[in-house]
C-alpha positions, 0 to 999 in steps of 0.5 A, a space after each residue: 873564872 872568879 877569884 875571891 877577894 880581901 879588902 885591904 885597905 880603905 883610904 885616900 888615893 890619887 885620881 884625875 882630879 889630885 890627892 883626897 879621893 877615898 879608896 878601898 883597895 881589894 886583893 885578888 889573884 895576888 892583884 890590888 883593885 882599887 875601886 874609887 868611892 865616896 867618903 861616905 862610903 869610906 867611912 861605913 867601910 872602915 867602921 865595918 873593918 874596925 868592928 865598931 859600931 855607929 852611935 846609930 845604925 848606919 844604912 848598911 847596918 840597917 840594910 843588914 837587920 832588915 834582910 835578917 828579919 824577912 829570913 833572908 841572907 847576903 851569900 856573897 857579892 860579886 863584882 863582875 863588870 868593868 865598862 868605861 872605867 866603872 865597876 857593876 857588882 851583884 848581891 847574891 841573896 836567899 831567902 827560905 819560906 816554907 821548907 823552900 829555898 829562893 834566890 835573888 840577885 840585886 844589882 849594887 854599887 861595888 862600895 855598897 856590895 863591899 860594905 855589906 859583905 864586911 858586916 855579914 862576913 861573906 865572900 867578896 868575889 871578882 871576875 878574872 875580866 875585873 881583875 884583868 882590865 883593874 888589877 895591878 901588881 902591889 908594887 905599882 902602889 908602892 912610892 920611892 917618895 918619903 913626903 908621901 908616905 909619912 904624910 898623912 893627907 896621901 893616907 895609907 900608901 897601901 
């Protein structure tokens, strides 16, 4: 089964290497997945969250132009694997030509997927075997620690 999803947050989490890795944190099926990601990605992320624009087209928004001027739309992304602690994810696309109707299906990186579907306002979908091994209940990420919530460099505790 799929669940869709909603982004609830791009941040700083903690992983094995210690506070300072970025973070987008999906909700699904009353779950929180977190999915580690490159700052570069955050960012691109977070631009998209806040509807701002980049003094110049960043590489998703370049991606987006691009599928729209060869008749093309994103339909949705999925994320449907999880093996050996990283995520795998789908772009599921279509394009019409001649009255025709054709459908793709491109491999992507989750942050990728994620940042593309926040500009083009599609589903985010997750499989139940995703949020089976990744999801944990909201309160796992809550913290009895006020150093930790109000300091900035731990980011948003979500």
């Amino acid at each position: 089964m799929e669940h869709e999803a909603t982004v609830e947050g791009v941040g700083v989490g903690v992983s094995d290497e210690g506070p300072g890795a970025p973070v987008v944190v999906l909700q699904a099926r009353e779950e929180l997945i977190p999915i580690f990601i490159s700052s570069d990605q955050a960012q691109s992320m977070q631009l998209a969250l806040e509807g701002e624009p980049f003094e110049r087209p960043l590489t998703h928004d370049l991606f987006v132009e691009m599928v729209a001027e060869f008749g093309a739309a994103i339909d949705r992304i999925r994320i449907d694997d999880l093996a050996d602690g990283t995520f795998y994810a789908k772009v599921d696309t279509e394009q019409y030509h001649g009255g025709e109707r054709k459908q793709a299906v491109f491999d992507a990186r989750p942050s990728d997927g994620i940042a593309l579907a926040l500009r083009v306002d599609c589903p985010i979908i997750v499989s139940d075997e995703v949020v089976d091994e990744a999801g944990r209940p909201p309160e796992a990420f809550e913290t009895d620690d006020p150093d930790v919530d109000d300091d900035p460099e731990f980011g948003d505790p979500f």
